[in-house]
N, C-alpha and C positions, 0 to 999 in steps of 0.2 A: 273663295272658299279655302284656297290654301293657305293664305294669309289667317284667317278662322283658325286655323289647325295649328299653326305654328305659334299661335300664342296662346292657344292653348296647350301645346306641348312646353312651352316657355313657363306659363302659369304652374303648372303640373312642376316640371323640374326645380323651378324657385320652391315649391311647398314642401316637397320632400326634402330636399336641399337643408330647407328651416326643421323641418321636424329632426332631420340628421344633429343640427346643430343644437335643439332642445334633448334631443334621448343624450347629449354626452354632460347635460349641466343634473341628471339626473342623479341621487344617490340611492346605489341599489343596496340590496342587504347583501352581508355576508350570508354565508351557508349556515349556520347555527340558526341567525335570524328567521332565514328564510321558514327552517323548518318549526321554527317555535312558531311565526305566523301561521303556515300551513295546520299543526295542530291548532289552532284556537279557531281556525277557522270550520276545522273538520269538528272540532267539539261543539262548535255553535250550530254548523247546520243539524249534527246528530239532534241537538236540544231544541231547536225547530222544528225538525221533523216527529220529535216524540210529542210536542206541544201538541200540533197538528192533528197527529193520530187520538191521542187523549181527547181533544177537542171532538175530534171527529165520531169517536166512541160514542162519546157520553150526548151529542147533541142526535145521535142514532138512535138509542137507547132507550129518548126521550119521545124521539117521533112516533117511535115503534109504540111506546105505552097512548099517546095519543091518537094512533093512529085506531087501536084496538076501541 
């Protein structure tokens, strides 16, 4: 059982180990980027989320005159 452990504590250190060495081949944004990304990202969900509701409206709206 303790041989079990120690290669899985082995297994475990070699993965992190590699993942240490893929986040440094990594190219992150500058801070201007960053925040350009972050707004496109907040305008897109805003535009999903109004989709959604719009959707959600009018297929309500619908049910309601059918449901009468």
């Amino acid at each position: 059982m303790a041989a079990q452990t120690n290669v899985k504590r082995m297994g475990a250190r070699k993965y992190f180990k590699s993942v240490r060495s893929e986040l440094k081949k990594v190219s992150w944004p500058n801070r201007k980027e960053l925040q350009s990304y972050t707004m496109v990202v907040l305008v897109a969900c805003g535009l999903a989320a109004l989709g959604i509701w719009l959707a959600d409206s009018v297929f309500g709206q619908v049910i309601q005159l059918l449901a009468k």
